[in-house]
C-alpha positions in Angstrom: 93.3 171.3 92.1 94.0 174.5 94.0 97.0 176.8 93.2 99.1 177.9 96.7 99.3 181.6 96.9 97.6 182.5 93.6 100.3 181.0 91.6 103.2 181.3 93.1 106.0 180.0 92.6 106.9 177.0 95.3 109.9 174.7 94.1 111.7 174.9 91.1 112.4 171.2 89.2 114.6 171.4 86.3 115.2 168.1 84.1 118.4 167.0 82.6 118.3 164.5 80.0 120.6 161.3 79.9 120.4 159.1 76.9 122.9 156.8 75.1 121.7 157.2 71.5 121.6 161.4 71.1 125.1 163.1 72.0 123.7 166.1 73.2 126.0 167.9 72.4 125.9 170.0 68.6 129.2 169.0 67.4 129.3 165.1 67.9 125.6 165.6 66.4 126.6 167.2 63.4 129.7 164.7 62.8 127.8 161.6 63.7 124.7 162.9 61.1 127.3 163.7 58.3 128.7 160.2 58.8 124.9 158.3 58.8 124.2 160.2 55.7 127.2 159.4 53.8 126.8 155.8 54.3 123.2 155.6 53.8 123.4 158.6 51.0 120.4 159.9 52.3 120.6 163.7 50.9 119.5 166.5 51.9 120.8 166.4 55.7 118.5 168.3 57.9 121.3 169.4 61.1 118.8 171.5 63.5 117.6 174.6 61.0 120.9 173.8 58.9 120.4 171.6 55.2 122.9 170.5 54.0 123.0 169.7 50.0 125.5 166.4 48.5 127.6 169.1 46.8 128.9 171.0 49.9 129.0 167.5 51.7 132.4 168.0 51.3 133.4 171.1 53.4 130.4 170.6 55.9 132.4 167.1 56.8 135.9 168.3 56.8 134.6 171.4 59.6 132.9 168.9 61.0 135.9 166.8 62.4 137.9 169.9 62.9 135.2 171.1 65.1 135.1 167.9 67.1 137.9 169.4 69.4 135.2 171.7 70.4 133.3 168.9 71.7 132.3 168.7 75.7 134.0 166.3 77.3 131.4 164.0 78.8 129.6 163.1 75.7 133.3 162.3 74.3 133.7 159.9 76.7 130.4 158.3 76.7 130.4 158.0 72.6 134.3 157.4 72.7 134.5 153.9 71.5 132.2 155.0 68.2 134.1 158.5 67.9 137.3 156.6 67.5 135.7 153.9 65.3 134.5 156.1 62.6 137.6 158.1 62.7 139.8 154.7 63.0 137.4 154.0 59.8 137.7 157.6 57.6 142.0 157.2 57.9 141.6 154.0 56.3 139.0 154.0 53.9 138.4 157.9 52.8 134.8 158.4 51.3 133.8 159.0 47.7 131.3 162.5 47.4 130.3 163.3 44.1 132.7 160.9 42.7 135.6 161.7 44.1 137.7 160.6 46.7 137.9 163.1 49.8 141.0 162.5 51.7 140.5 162.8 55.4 143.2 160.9 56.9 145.4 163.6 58.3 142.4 165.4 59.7 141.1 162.3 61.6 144.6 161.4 62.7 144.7 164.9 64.5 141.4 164.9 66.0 142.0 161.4 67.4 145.6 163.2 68.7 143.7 165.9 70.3 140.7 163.7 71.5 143.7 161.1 73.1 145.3 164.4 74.9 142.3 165.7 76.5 141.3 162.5 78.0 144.8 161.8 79.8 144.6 165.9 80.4 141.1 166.1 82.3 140.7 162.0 83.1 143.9 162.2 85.2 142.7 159.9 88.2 141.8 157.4 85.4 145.3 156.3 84.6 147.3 152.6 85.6 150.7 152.6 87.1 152.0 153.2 83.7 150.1 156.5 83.1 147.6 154.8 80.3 144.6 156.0 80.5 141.8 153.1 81.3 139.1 154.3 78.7 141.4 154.6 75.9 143.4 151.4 76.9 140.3 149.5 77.0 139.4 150.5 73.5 142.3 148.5 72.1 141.9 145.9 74.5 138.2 145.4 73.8 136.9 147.6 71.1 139.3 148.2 68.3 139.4 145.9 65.3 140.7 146.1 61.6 138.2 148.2 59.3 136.9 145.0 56.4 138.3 144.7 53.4 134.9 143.5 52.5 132.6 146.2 51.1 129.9 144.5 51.7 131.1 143.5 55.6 130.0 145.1 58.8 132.7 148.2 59.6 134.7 148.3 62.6 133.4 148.2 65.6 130.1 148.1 68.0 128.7 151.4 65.8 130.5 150.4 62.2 129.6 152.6 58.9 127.0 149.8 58.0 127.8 148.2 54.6 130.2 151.2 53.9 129.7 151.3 50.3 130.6 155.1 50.0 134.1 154.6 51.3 137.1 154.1 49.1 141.1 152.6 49.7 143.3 154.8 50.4 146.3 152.5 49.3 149.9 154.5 48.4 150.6 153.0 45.4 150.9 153.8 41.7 147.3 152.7 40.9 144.5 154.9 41.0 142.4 153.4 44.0 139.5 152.0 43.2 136.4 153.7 45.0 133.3 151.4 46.1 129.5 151.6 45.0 127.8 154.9 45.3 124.3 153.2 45.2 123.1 150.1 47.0 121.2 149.7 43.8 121.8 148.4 40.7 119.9 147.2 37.6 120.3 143.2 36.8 119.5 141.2 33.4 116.3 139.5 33.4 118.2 136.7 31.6 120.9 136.3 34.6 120.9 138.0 37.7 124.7 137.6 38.0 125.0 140.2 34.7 124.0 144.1 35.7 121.6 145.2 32.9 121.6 148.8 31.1 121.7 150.9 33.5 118.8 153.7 33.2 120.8 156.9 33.3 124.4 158.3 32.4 124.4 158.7 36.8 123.8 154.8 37.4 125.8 153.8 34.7 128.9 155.3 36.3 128.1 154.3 39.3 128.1 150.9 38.2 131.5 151.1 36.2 132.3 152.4 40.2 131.0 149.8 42.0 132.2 146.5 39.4 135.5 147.7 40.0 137.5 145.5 42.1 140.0 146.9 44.7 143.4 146.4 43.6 145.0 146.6 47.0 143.7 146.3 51.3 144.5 149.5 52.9 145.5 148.7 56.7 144.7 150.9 59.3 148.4 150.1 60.6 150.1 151.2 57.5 147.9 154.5 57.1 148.7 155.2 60.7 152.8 155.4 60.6 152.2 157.4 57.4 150.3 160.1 59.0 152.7 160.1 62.1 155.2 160.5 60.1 154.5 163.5 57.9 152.4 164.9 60.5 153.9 168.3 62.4 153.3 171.4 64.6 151.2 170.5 67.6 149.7 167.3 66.1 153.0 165.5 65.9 153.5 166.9 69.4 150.2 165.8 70.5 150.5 162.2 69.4 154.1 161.9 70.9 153.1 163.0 74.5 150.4 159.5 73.8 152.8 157.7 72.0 151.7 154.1 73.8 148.0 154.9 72.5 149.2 154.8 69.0 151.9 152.1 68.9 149.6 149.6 71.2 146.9 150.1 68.3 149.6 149.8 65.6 150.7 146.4 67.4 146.7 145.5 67.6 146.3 146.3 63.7 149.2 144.4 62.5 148.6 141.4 64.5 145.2 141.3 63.5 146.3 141.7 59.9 148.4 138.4 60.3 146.0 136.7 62.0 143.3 136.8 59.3 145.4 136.8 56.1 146.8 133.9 57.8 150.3 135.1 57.8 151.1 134.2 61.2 153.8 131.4 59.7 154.9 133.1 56.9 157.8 134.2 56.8 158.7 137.4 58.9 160.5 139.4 55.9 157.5 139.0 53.2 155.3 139.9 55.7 155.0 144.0 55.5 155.8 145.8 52.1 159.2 147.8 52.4 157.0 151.3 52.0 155.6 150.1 55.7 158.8 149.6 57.6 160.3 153.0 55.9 157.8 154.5 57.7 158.7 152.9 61.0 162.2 153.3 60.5 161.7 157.1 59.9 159.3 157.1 62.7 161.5 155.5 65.2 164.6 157.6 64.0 162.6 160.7 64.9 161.2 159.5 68.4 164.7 158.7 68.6 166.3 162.0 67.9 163.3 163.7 70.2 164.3 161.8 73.0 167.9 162.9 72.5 167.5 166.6 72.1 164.7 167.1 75.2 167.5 164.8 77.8 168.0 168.2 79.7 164.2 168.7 80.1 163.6 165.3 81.6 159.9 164.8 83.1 157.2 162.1 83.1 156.1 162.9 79.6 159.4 162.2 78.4 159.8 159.1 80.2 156.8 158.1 78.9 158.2 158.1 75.5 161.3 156.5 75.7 159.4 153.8 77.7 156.8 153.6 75.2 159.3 153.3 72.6 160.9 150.6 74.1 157.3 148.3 74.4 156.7 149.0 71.0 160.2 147.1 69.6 159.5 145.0 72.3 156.3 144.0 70.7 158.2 144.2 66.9 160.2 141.3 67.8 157.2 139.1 67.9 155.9 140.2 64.3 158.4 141.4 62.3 161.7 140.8 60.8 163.8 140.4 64.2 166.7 141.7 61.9 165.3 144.6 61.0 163.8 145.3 64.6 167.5 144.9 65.9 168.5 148.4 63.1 165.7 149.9 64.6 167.4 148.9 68.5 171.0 149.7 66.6 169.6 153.3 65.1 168.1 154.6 68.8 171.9 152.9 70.8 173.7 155.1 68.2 171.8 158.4 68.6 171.7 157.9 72.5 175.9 157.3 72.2 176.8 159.8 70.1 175.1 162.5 72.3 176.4 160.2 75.5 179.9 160.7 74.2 179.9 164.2 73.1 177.9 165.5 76.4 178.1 162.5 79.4 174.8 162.9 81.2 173.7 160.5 83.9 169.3 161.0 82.9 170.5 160.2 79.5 172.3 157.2 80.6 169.6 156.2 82.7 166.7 156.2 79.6 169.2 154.7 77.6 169.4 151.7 80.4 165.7 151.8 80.8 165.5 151.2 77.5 167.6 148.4 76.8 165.8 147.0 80.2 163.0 146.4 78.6 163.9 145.2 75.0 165.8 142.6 77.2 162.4 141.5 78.4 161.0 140.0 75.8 160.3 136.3 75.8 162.7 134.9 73.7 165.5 137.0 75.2 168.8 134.9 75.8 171.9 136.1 77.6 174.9 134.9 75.9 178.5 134.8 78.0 180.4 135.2 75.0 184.1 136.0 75.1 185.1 139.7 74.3 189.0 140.5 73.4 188.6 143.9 74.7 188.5 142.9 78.5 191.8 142.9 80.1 193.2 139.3 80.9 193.9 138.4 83.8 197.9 138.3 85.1 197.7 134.5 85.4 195.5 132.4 83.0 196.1 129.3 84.1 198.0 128.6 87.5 201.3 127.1 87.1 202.6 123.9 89.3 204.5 126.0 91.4 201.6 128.4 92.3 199.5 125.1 92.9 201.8 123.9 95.0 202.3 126.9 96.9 198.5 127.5 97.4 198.5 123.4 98.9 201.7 123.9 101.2 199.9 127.4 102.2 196.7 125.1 102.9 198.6 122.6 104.8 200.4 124.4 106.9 197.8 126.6 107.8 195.4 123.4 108.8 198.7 122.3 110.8 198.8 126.1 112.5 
């Protein structure tokens, strides 16, 4: 080998590195990591020069998903269908660190917000006639399935949280919930396997008064989702109404999947969904409701976009739920809409409210009754006398004789 020039420099040849398993990028690392090691409890987590201890597991997680907004945008959207999975998977079943239960349900709701924003901001020529975007609306097409109720189940998804046995319910209910294992291990009877022995220390002997618990209630993803839309504010309420058909097509998704494996599908529609549930829609639909009434004079696609979305999302109700209670929900947006209608007329108004109605109308099982209404005027003459008739038949005849 002979070096041109004594060394000199020729060509420059820089490498850039493309790979499907490392993010490359320091904040979906450090999430992803903190995630791995709370499912595996593998402690301490080793982050580049950064080691982090169980004990401020805690705070290092919470930053973590805060700091995902930070991200870059082309590893979001090549690790977007296991971003939104562990996220979909921490708003449902919170995890248990140093035995307690970390709730991070309103944190991942507004990262997936923000994370749903950016996408239809920067992804722009992405989008279907409808302005979805086509990554996200494949996710619930393709990707997005109900967390298990099973702790010993797969999680959700192509990139689930393993056997998940550091994740807790997250139910609303009087009870306590009940958290799941902290250790994949635990000390059997030599007599019978089915009986846990004495457990070796005062740590594995809570653990297993942990992990023999049995989960009182199912949290669903659907349920968890209306409660943190509904008591969310600021710029992450905003942010999930201007991609309000992201989150009501995977509410749809999560309750239909609900009823398809609990088998619920022919049970009656009104014991279908506790009453805490459709508060939560009803409050959430009032408010979408009222939004849409007090931004009429500011009309633009994004608005649009929520009255329409809106609208698909009852549309969808009708099939699932209680179609009595869907119709209040119809009833509550009509009398919003009219009482500003009849205080202020205004034609854009008008038109949402028709656009509306348009597509609740479309629904499958839609009928159009032609029933009679005693507010319309009658006409002068209900029935045609004899003289009339035989007026109209002379006027007939004699102008077939003219």
């Amino acid at each position: 080998m002979k070096w041109v020039d004594n060394h000199r420099g020729v060509f420059n040849v820089e490498l850039v590195a493309v790979s499907t398993i490392h993010t490359q990028d320091q904040y979906l690392d450090k999430f992803f990591a903190l995630v791995h090691a709370l499912d595996e409890h593998v402690f301490p987590v080793r982050i580049g020069d950064m080691r982090i201890m169980e004990n401020n597991l805690e705070t290092e997680l919470k930053s973590s998903i805060a700091a995902l907004n930070s991200a870059q945008l082309e590893p979001v959207v090549r690790f977007l269908h296991l971003l939104l999975d562990k996220l979909v998977l921490l708003v449902v079943r919170p995890p248990v660190i140093a035995g307690q239960i970390v709730n991070l349900g309103q944190a991942s709701f507004e990262v997936m917000a923000s994370v749903v924003n950016r996408l239809h901001k920067y992804l722009d020529t992405s989008q279907d006639m409808h302005g979805r975007n086509s990554l996200l609306s494949s996710y619930i097409h393709y990707v997005f399935r109900l967390p298990s109720t099973d702790p010993n189940s797969p999680s959700p998804g192509p990139g689930g949280l393993g056997g998940s046995v550091h994740y807790a319910t997250m139910a609303r209910s009087a009870v306590r919930p009940a958290s799941l294992n902290l250790s994949r291990s635990r000390s059997l009877s030599n007599s019978n396997p089915d009986i846990s022995g004495t457990p070796t220390s005062p740590d594995d002997e809570v653990r297993s008064i942990i992990g023999s618990k049995v989960r009182d209630s199912k949290d669903l993803f659907h349920e968890e989702l209306a409660l943190q839309w509904v008591v969310s504010s600021g710029s992450v309420r905003e942010g999930a109404l201007q991609q309000a058909w992201f989150f009501f097509e995977l509410m749809v998704k999560s309750i239909i999947h609900h009823l398809y494996f609990t088998e619920r599908l022919e049970s009656p529609r009104k014991n279908r969904f506790p009453e805490r549930f459709m508060d939560d829609i009803t409050a959430l639909v009032s408010t979408i409701a009222g939004d849409i009434v007090s931004r009429f004079q500011k009309v633009n696609k994004d608005q649009l976009k929520i009255n329409t979305s809106l609208a698909f999302f009852l549309n969808d109700l009708l099939s699932v739920m209680d179609r009595g209670f869907v119709f209040t929900l119809i009833k509550t947006y009509w009398k919003q809409v009219s009482t500003k209608l009849y205080a202020l007329q205004n034609p854009t108004l008008e038109s949402l409210r028709l656009d509306f109605l348009r597509i609740v109308c479309s629904h499958e099982h839609y009928v159009t009754l032609n029933l009679p209404c005693s507010l319309l005027t009658p006409p002068a003459s209900p029935s045609p006398s004899v003289s009339s008739a035989t007026s109209q038949v002379s006027q007939k005849s004699s102008h077939n004789n003219y």
